[in-house]
C-alpha positions as CSV (number, residue, x, y, z in Angstrom):
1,X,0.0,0.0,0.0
2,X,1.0,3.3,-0.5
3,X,1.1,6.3,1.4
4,X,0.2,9.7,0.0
5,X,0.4,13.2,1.7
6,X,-3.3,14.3,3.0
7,X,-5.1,17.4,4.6
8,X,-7.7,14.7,6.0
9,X,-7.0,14.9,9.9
10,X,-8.6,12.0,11.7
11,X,-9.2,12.0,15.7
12,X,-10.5,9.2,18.1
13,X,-12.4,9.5,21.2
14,X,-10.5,10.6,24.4
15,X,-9.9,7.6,26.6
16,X,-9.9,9.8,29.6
17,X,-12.1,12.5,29.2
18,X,-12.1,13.0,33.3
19,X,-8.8,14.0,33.2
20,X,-7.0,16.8,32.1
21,X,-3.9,15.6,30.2
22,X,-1.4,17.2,27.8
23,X,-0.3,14.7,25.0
24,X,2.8,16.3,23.2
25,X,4.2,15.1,19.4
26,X,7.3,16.4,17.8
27,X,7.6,16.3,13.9
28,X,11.5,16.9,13.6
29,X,11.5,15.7,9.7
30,X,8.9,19.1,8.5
31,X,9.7,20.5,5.4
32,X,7.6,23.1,3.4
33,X,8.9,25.8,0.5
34,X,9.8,29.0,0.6
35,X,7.3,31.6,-1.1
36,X,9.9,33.7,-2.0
37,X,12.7,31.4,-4.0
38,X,11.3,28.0,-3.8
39,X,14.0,26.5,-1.4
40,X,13.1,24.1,1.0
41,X,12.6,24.9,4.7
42,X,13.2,22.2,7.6
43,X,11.7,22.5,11.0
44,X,10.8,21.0,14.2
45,X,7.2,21.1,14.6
46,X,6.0,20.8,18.3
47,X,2.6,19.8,19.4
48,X,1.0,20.4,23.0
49,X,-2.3,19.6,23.6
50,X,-5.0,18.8,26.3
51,X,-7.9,17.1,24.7
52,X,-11.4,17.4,25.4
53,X,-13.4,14.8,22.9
54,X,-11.3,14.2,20.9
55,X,-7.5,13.4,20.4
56,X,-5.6,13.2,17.1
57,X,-5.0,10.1,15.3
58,X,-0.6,9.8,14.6
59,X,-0.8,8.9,11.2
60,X,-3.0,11.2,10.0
61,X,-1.0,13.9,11.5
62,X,2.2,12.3,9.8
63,X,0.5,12.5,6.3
64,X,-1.0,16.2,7.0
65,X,2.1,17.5,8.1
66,X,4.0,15.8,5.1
67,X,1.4,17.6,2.9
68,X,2.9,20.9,3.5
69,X,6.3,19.5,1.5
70,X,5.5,20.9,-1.8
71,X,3.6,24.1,-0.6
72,X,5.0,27.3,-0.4
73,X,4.3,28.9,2.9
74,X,6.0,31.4,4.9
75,X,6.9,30.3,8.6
76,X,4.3,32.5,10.6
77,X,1.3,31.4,8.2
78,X,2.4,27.8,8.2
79,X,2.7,27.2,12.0
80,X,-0.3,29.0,12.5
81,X,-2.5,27.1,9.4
82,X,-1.3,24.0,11.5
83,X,-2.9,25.2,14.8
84,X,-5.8,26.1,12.8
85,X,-6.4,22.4,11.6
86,X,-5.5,20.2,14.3
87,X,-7.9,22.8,16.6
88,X,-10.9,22.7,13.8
89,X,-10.3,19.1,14.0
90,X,-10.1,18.2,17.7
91,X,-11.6,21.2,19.6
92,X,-9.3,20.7,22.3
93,X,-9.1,23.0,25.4
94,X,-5.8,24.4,24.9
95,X,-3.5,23.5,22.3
96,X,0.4,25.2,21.2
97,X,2.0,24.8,17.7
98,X,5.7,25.4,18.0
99,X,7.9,25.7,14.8
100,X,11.8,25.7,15.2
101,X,13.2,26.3,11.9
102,X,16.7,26.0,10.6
103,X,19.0,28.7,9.9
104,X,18.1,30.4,6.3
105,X,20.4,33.5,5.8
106,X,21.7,33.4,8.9
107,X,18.5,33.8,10.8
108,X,16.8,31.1,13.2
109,X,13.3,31.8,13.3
110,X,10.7,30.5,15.7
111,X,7.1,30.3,15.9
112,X,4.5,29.8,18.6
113,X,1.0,29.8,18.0
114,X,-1.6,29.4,20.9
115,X,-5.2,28.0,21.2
116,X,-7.6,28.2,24.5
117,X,-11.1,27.5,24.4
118,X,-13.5,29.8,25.5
C-alpha cells in the first residue's frame, strides 16, 4: 500500500475525558517551500495539547504535516494554518504549535502559535 500526503486529519475519542492531560508530538523531519525562492525549509514542529473529545489520530497527522512538503508557505502562516487544523479538528481545550526552523540567511526563526477554548 501506498502512502500519499493528505489534509484529511482523523481523531479518536478521548480515553480519559475526566482528566485533564497534555499529549505532546514532535515532527523533527517538516519540510515546506519557501514563497519567495522555492527553497526548502526544515523545522521541528511541536505539538501540545490537552484534549477534550477528541485526540488526534498519529498517522494522520504524519500525512498532513507531510502535505505541506510541496507548498509554499512562509513560517508564521504555516505554524499558524497548523494550529488552525489540528484545533478545527479536535476542539481541544488548549493546544500550542511550536515551529523551530533552521538557519536560512543566517537567521533562526521561531514560531509559537496558541489556542484556549472559550
Amino acid at each position: 500500500m501506498i502512502t500519499r500526503p493528505s489534509k484529511d486529519l482523523e481523531t479518536f475519542p478521548n480515553p480519559r475525558r475526566g482528566r485533564d492531560y497534555e499529549i505532546s508530538m514532535e515532527c523533527p523531519e517538516f519540510t515546506c517551500v519557501c514563497p519567495r525562492t522555492g527553497q526548502p525549509d526544515f523545522a521541528t514542529i511541536r505539538i501540545r495539547y490537552i484534549p477534550q473529545e477528541l485526540c488526534i489520530e498519529l498517522k494522520s497527522l504524519k500525512l498532513y504535516l507531510w502535505s505541506f512538503r510541496e507548498e509554499g508557505a512562509f513560517h508564521e502562516d504555516v505554524i499558524n494554518r497548523i494550529l488552525d487544523d489540528l484545533v478545527h479538528a479536535c476542539r481541544p481545550k488548549s493546544m500550542t504549535v511550536v515551529g523551530d526552523f533552521n538557519i536560512r540567511g543566517g537567521i533562526h526563526t521561531v514560531i509559537t502559535a496558541d489556542y484556549k477554548a472559550d
